[in-house]
PDB file of N, CA, C and O in Angstrom:
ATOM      1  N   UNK A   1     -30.376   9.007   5.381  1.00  0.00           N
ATOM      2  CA  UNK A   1     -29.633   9.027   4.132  1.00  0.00           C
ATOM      3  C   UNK A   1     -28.255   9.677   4.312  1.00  0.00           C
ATOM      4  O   UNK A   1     -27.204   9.083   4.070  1.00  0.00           O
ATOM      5  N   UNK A   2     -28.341  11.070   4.799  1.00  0.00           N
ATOM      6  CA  UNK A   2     -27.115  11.672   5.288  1.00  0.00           C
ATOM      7  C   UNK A   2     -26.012  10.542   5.778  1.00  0.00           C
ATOM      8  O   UNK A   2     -25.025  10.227   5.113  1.00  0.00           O
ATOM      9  N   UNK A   3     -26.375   9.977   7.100  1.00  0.00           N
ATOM     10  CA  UNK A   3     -25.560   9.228   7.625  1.00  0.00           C
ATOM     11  C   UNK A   3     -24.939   7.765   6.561  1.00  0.00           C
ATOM     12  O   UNK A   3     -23.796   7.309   6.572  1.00  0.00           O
ATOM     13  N   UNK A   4     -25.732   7.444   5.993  1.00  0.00           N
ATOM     14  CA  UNK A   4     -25.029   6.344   4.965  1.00  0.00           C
ATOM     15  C   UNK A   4     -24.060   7.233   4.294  1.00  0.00           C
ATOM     16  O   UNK A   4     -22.934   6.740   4.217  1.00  0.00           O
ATOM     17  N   UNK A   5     -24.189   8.338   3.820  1.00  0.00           N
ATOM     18  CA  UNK A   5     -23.511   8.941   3.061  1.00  0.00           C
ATOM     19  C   UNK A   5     -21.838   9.447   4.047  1.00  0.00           C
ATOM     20  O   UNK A   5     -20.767   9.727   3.508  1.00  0.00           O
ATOM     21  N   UNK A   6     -22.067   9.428   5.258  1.00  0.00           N
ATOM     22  CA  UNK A   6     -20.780   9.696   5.990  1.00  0.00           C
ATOM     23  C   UNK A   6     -20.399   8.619   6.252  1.00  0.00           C
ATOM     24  O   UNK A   6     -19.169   8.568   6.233  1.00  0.00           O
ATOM     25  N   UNK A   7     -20.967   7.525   6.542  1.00  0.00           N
ATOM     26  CA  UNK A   7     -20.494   6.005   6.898  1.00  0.00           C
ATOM     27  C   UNK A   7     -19.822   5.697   5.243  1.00  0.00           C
ATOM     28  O   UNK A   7     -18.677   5.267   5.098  1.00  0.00           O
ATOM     29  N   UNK A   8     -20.592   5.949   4.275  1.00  0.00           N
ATOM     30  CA  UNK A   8     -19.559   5.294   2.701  1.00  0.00           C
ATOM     31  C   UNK A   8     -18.217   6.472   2.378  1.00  0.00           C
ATOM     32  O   UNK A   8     -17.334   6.298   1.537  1.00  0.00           O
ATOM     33  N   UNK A   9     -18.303   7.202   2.930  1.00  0.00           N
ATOM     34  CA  UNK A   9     -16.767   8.366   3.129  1.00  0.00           C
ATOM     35  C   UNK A   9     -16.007   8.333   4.003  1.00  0.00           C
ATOM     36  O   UNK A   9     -14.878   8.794   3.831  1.00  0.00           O
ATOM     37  N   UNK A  10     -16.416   7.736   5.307  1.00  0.00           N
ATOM     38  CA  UNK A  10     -15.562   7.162   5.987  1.00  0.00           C
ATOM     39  C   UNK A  10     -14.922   6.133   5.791  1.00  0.00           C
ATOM     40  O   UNK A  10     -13.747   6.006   6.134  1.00  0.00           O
ATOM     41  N   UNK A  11     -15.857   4.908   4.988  1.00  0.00           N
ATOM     42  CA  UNK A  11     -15.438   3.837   4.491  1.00  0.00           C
ATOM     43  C   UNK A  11     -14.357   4.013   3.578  1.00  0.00           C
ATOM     44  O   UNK A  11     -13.182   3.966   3.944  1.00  0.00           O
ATOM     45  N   UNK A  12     -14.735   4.226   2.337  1.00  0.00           N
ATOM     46  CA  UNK A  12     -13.638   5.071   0.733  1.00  0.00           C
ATOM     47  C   UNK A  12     -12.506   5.393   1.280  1.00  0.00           C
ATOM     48  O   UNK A  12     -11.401   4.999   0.909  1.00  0.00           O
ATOM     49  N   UNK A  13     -12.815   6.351   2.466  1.00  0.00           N
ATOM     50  CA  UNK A  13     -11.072   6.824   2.915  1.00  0.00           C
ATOM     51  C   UNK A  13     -10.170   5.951   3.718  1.00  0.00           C
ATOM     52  O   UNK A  13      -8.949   6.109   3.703  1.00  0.00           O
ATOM     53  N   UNK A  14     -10.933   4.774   4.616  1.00  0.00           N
ATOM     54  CA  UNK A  14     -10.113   3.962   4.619  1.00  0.00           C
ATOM     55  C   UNK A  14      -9.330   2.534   3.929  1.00  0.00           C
ATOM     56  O   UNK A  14      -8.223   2.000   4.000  1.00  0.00           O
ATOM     57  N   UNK A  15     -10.497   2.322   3.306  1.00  0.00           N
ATOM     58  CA  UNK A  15      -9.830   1.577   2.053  1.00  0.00           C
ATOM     59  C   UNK A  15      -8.822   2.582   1.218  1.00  0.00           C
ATOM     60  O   UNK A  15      -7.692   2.237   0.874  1.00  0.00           O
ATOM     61  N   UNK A  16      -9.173   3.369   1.050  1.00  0.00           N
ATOM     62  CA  UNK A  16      -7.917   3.969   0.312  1.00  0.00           C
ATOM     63  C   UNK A  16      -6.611   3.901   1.147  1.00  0.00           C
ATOM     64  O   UNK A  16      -5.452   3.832   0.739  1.00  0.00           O
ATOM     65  N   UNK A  17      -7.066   3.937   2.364  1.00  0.00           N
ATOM     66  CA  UNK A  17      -5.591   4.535   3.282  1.00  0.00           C
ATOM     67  C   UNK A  17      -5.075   2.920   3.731  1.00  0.00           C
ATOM     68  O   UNK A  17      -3.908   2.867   4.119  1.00  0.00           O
ATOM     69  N   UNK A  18      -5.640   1.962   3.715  1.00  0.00           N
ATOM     70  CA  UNK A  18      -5.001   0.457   3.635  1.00  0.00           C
ATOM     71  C   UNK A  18      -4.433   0.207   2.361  1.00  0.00           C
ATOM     72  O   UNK A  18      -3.318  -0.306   2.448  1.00  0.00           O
ATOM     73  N   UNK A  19      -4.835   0.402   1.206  1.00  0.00           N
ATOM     74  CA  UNK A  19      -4.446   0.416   0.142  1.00  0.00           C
ATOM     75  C   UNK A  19      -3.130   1.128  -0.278  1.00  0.00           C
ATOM     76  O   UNK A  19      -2.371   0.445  -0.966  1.00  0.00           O
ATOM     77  N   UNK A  20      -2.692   2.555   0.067  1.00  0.00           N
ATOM     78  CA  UNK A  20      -1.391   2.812   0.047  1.00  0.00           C
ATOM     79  C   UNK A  20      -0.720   2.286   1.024  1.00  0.00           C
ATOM     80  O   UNK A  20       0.216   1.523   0.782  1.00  0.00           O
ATOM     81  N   UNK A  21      -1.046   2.572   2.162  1.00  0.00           N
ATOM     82  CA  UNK A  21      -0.148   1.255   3.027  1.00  0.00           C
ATOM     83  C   UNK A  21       0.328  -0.202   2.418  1.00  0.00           C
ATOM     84  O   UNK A  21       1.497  -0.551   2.579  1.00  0.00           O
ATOM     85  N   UNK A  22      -0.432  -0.885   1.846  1.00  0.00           N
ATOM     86  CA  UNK A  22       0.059  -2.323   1.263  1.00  0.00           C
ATOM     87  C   UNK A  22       0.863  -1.684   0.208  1.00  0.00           C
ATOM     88  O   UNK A  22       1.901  -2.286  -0.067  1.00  0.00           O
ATOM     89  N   UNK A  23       0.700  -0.957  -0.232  1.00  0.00           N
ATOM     90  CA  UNK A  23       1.238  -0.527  -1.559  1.00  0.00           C
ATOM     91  C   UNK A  23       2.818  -0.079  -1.495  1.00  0.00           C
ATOM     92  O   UNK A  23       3.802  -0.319  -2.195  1.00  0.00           O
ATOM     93  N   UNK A  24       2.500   0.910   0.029  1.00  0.00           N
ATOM     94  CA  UNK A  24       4.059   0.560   0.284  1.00  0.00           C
ATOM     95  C   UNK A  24       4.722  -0.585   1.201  1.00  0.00           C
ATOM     96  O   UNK A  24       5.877  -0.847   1.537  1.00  0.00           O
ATOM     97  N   UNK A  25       3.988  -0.909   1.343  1.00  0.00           N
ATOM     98  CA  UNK A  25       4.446  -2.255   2.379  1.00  0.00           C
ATOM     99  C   UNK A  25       5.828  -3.353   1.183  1.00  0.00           C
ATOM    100  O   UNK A  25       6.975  -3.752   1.387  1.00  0.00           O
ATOM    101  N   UNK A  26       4.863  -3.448   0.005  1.00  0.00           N
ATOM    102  CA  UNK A  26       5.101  -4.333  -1.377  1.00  0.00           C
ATOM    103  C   UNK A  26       5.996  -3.725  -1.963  1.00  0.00           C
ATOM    104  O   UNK A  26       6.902  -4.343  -2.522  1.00  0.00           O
ATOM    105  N   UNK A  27       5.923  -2.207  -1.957  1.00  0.00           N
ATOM    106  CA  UNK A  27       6.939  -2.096  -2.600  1.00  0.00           C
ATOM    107  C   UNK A  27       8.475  -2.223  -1.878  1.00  0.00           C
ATOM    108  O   UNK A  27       9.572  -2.050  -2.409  1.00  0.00           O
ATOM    109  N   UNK A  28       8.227  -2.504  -0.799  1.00  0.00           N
ATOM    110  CA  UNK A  28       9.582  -3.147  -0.365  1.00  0.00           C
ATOM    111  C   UNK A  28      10.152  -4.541  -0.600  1.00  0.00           C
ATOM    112  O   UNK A  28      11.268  -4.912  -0.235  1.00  0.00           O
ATOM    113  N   UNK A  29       9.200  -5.304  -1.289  1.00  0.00           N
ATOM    114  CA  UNK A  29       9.059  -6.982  -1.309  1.00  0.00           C
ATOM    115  C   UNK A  29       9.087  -7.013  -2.836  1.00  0.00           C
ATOM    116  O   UNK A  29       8.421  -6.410  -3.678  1.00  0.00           O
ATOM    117  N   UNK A  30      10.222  -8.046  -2.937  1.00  0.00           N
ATOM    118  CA  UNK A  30      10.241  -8.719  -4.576  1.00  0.00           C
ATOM    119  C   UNK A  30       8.667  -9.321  -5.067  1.00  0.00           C
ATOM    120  O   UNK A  30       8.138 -10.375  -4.714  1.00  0.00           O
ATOM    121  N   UNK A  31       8.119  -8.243  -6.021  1.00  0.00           N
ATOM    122  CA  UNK A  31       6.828  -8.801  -6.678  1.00  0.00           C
ATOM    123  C   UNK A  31       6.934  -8.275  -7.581  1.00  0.00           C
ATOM    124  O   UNK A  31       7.315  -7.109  -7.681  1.00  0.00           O
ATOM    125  N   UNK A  32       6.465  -9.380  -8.914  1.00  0.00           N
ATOM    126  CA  UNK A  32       6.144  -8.508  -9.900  1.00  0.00           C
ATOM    127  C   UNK A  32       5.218  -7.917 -10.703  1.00  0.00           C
ATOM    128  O   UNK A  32       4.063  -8.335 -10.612  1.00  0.00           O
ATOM    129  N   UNK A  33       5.440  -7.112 -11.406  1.00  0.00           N
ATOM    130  CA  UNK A  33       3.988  -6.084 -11.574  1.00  0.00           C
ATOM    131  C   UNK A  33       3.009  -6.284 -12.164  1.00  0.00           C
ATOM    132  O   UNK A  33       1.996  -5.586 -12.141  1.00  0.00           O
ATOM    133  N   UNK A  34       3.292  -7.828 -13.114  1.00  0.00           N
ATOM    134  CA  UNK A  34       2.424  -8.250 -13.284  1.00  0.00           C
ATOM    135  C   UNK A  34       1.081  -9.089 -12.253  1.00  0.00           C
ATOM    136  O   UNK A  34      -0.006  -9.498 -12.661  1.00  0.00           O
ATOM    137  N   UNK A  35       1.475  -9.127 -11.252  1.00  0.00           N
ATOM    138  CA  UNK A  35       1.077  -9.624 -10.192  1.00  0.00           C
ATOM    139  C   UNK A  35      -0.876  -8.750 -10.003  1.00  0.00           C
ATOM    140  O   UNK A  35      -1.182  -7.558  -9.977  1.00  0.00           O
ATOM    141  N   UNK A  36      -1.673  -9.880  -9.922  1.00  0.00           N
ATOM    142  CA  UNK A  36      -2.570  -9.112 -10.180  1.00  0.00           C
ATOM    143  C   UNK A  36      -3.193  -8.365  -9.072  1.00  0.00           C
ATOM    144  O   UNK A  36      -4.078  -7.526  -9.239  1.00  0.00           O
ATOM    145  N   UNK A  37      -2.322  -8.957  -7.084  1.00  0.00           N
ATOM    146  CA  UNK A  37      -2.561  -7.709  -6.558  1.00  0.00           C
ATOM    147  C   UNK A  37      -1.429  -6.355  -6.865  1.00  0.00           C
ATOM    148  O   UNK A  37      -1.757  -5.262  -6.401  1.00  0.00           O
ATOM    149  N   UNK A  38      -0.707  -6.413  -7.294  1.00  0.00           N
ATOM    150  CA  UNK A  38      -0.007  -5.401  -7.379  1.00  0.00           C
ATOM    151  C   UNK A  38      -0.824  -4.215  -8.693  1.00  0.00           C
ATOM    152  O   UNK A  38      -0.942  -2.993  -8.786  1.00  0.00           O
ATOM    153  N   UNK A  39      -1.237  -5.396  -9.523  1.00  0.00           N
ATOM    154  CA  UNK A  39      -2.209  -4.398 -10.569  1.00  0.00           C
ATOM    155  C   UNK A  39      -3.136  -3.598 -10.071  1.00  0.00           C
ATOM    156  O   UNK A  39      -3.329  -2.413 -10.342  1.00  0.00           O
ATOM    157  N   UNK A  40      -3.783  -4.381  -9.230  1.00  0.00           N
ATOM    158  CA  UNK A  40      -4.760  -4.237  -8.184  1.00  0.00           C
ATOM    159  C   UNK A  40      -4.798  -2.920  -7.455  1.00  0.00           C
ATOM    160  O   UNK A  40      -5.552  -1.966  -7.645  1.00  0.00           O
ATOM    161  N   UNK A  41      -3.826  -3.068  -6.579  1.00  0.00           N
ATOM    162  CA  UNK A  41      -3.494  -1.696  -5.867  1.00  0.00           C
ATOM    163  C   UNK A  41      -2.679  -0.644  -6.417  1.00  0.00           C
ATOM    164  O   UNK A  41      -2.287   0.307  -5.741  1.00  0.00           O
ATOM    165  N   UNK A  42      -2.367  -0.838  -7.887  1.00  0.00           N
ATOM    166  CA  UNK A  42      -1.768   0.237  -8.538  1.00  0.00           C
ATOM    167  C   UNK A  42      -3.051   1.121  -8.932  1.00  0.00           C
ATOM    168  O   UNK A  42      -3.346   2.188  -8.394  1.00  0.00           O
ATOM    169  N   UNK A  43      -3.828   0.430 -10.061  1.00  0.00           N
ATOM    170  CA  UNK A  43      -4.969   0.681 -10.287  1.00  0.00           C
ATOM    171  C   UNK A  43      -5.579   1.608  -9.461  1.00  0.00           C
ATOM    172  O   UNK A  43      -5.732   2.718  -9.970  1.00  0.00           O
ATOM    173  N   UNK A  44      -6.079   1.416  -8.013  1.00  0.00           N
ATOM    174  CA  UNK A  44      -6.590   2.315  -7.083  1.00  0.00           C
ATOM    175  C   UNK A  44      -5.997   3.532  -6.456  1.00  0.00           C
ATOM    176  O   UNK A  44      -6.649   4.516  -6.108  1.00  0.00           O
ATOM    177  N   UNK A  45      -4.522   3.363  -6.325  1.00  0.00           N
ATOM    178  CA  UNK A  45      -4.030   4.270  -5.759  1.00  0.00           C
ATOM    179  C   UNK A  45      -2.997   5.074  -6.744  1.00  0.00           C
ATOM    180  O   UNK A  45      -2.252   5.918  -6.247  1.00  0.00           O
ATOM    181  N   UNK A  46      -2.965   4.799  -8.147  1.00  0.00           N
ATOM    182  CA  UNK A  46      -2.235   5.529  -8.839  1.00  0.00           C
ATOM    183  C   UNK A  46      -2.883   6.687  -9.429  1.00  0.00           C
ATOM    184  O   UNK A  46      -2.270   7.713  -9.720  1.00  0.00           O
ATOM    185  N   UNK A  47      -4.204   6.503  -9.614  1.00  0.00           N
ATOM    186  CA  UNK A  47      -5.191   7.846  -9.712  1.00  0.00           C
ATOM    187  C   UNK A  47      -4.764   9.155  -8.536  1.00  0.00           C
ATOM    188  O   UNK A  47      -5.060  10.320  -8.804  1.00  0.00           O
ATOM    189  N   UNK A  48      -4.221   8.880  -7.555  1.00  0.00           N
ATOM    190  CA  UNK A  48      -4.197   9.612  -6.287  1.00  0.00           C
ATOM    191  C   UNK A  48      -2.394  10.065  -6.379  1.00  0.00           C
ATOM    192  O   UNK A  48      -1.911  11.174  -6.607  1.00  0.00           O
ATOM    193  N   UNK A  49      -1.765   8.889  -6.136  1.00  0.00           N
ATOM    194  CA  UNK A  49      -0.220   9.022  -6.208  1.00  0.00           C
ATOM    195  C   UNK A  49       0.626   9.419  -7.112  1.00  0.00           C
ATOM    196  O   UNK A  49       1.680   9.990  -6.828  1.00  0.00           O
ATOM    197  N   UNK A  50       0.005   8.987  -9.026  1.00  0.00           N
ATOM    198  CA  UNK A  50       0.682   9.604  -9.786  1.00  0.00           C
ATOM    199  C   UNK A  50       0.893  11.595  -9.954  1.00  0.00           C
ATOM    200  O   UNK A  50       1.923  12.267  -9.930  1.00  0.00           O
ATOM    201  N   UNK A  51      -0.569  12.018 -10.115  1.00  0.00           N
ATOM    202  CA  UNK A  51      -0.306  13.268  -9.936  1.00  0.00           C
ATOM    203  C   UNK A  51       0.392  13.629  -8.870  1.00  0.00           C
ATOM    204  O   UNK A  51       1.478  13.787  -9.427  1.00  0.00           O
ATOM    205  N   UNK A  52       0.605  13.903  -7.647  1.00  0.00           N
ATOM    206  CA  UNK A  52       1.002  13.800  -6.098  1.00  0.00           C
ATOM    207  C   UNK A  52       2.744  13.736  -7.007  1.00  0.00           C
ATOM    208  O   UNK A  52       3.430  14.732  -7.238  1.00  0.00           O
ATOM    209  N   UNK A  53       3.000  12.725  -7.263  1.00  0.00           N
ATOM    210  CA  UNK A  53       4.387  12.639  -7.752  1.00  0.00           C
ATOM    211  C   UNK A  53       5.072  13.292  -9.029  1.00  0.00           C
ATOM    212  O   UNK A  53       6.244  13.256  -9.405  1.00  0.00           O
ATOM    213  N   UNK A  54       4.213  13.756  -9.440  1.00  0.00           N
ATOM    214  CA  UNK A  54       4.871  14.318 -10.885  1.00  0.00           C
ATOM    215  C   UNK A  54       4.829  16.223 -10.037  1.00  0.00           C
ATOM    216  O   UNK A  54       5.365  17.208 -10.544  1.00  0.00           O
ATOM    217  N   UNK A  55       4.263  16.213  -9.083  1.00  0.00           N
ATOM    218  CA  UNK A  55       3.875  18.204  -8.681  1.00  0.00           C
ATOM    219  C   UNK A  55       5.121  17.727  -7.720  1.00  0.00           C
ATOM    220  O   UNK A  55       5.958  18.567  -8.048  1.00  0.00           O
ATOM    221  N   UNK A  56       5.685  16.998  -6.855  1.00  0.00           N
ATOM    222  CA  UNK A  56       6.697  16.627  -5.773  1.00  0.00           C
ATOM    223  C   UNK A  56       7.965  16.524  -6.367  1.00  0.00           C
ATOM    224  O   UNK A  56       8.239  15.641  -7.179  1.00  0.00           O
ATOM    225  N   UNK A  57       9.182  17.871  -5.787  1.00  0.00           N
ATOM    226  CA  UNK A  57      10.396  17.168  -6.188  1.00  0.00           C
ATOM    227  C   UNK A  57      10.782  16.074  -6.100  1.00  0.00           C
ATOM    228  O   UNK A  57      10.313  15.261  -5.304  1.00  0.00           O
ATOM    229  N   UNK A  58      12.185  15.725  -7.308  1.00  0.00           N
ATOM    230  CA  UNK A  58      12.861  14.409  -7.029  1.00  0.00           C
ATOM    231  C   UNK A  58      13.348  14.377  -5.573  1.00  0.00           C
ATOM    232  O   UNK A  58      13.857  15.397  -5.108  1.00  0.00           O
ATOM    233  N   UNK A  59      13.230  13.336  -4.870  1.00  0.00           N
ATOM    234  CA  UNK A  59      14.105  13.573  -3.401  1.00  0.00           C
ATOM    235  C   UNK A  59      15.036  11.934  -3.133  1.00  0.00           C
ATOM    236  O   UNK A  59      15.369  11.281  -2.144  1.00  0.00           O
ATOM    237  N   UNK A  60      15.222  11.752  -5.020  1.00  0.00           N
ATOM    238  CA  UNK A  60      16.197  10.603  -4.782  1.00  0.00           C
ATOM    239  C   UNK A  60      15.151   9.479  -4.715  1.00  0.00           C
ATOM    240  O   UNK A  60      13.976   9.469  -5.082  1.00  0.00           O
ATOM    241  N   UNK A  61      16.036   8.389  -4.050  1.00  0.00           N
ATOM    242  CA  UNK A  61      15.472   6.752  -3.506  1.00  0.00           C
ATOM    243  C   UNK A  61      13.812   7.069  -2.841  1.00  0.00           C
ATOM    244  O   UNK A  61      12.782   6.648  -3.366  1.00  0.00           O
ATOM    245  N   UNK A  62      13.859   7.683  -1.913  1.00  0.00           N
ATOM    246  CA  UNK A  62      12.619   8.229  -1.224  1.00  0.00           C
ATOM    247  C   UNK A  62      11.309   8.718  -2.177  1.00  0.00           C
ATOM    248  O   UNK A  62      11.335   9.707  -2.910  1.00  0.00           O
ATOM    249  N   UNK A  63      10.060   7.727  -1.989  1.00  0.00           N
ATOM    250  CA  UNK A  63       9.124   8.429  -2.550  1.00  0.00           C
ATOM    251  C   UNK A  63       8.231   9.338  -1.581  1.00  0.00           C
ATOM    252  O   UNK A  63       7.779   8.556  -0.745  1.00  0.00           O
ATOM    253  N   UNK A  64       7.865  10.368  -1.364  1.00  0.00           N
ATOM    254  CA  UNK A  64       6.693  10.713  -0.612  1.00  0.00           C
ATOM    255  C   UNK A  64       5.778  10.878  -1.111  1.00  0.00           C
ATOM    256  O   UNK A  64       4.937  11.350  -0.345  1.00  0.00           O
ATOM    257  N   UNK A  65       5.297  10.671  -2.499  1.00  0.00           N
ATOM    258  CA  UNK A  65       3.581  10.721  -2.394  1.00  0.00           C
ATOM    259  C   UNK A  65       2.897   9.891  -1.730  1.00  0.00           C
ATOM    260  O   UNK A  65       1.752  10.328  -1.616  1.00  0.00           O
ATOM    261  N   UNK A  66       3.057   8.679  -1.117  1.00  0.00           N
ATOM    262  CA  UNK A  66       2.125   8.346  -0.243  1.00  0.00           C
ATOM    263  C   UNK A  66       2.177   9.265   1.120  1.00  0.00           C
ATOM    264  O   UNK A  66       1.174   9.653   1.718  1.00  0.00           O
ATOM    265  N   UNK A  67       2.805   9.391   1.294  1.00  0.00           N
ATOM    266  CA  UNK A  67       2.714  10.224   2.813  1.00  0.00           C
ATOM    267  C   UNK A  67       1.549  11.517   2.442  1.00  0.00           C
ATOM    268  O   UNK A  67       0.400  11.437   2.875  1.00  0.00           O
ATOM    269  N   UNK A  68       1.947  12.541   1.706  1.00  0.00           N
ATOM    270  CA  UNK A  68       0.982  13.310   1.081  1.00  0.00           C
ATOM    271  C   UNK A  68       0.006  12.532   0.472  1.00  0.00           C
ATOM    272  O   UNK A  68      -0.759  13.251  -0.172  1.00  0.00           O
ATOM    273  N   UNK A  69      -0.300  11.258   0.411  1.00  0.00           N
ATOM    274  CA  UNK A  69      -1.629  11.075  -0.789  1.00  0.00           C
ATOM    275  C   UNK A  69      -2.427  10.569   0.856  1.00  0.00           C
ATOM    276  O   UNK A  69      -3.652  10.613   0.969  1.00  0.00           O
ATOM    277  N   UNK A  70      -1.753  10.229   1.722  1.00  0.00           N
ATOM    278  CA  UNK A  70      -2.604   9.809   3.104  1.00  0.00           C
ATOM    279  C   UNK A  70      -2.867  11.170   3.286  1.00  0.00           C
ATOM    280  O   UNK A  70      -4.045  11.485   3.119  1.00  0.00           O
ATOM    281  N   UNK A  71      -2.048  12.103   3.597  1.00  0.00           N
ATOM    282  CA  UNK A  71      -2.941  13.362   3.883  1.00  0.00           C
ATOM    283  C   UNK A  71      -4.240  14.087   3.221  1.00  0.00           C
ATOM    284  O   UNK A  71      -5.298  14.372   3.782  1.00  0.00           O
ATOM    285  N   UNK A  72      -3.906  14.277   2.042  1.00  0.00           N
ATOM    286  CA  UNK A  72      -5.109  14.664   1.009  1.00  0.00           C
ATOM    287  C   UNK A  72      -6.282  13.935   1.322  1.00  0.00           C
ATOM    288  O   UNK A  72      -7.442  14.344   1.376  1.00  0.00           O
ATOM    289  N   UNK A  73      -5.680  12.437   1.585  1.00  0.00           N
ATOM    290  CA  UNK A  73      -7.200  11.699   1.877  1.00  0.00           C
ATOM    291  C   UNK A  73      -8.304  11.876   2.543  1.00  0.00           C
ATOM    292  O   UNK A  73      -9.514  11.874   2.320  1.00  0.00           O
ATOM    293  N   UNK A  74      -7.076  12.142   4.044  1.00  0.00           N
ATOM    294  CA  UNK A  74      -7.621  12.727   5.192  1.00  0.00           C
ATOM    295  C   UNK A  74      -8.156  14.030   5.336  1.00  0.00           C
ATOM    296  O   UNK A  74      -8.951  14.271   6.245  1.00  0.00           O
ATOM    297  N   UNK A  75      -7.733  15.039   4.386  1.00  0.00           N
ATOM    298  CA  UNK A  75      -8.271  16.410   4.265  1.00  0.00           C
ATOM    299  C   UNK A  75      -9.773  16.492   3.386  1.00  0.00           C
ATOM    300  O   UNK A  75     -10.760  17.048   3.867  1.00  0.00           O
ATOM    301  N   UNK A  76      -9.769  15.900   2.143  1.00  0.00           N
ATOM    302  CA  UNK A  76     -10.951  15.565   1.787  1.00  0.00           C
ATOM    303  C   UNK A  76     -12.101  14.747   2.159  1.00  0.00           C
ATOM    304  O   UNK A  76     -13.231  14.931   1.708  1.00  0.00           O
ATOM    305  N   UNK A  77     -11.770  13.808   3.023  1.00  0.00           N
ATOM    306  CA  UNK A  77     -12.683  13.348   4.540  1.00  0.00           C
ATOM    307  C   UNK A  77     -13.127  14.124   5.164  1.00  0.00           C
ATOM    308  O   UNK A  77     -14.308  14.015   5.493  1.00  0.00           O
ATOM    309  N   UNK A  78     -12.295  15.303   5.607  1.00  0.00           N
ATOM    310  CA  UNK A  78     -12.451  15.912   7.244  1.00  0.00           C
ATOM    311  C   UNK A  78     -14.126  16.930   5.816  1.00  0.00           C
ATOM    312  O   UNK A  78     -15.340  16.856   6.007  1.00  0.00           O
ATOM    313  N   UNK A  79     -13.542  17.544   4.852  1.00  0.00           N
ATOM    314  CA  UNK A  79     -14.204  18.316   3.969  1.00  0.00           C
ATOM    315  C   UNK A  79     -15.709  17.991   3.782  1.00  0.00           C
ATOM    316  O   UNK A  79     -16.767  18.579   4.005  1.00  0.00           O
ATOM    317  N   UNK A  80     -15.362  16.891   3.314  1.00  0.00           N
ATOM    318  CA  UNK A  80     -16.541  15.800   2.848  1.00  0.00           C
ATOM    319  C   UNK A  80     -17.432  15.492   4.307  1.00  0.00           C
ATOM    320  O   UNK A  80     -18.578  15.941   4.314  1.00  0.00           O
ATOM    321  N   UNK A  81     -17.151  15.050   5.041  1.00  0.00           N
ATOM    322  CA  UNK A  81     -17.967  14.949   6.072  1.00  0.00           C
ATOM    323  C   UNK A  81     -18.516  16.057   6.795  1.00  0.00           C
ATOM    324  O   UNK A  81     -19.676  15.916   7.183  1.00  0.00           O
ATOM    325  N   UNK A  82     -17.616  17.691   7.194  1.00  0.00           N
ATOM    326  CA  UNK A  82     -18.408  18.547   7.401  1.00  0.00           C
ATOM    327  C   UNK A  82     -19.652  18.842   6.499  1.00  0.00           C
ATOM    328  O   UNK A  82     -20.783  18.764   6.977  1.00  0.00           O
ATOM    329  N   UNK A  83     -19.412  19.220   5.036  1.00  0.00           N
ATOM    330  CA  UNK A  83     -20.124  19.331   4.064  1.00  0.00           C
ATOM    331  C   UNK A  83     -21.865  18.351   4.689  1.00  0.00           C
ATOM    332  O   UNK A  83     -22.829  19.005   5.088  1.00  0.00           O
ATOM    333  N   UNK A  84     -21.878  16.949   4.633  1.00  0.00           N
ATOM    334  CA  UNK A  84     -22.322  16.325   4.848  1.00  0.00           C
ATOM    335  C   UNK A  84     -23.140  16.639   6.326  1.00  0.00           C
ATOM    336  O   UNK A  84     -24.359  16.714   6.485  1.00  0.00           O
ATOM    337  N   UNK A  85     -22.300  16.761   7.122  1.00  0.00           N
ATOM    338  CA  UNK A  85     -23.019  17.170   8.725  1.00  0.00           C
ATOM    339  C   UNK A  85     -23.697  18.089   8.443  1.00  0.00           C
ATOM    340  O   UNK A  85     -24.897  17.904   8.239  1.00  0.00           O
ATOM    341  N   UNK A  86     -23.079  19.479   8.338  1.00  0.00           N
ATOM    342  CA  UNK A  86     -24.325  20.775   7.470  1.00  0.00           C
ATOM    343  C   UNK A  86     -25.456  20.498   6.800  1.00  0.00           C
ATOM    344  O   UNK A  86     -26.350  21.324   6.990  1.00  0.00           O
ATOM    345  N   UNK A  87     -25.727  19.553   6.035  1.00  0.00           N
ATOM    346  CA  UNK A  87     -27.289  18.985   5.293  1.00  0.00           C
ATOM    347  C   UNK A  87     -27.652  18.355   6.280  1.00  0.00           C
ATOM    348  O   UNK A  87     -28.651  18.985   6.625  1.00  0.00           O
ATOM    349  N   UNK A  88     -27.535  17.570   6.954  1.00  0.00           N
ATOM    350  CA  UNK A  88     -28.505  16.902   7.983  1.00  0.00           C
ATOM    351  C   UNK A  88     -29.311  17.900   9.253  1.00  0.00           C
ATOM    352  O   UNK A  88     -30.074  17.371  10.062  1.00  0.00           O
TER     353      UNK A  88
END
């Protein structure tokens, strides 16, 4: 059971972490927002990126909450899976 439970947190964090990647990939590419992958991957990764961006100074043209929302990801992984190793 343990191990499903580190295999679906390993999983979550990388779908999440493909998911801001496309997210910024697109946002370099004329699409519009009505676009229902763009809804799509707003939907998932704006739970994560909006807060991230409203606590982050302005730094202009440049967004970095994805850069920080990949980290957090990765920190609550590394968390989540010790947690997880300890019960087994």
């Amino acid at each position: 059971m343990i191990v499903l439970l580190i295999n679906f947190v390993k999983l979550l964090a990388q779908a999440l972490n493909i998911a801001i990647f496309v997210r910024v990939i697109l946002s370099w590419l004329p699409m519009s927002p009505d676009s229902p992958l763009v809804r799509l991957l707003l939907g998932i990764t704006e739970p994560i990126l909006g807060p991230i961006r409203r606590i982050l100074p302005r730094t202009g043209l440049l967004d970095l909450s994805p850069f920080f929302g990949l980290i957090l990801i990765s920190l609550a992984e590394q968390v989540l899976l010790m947690a997880l190793r300890r019960l087994a």
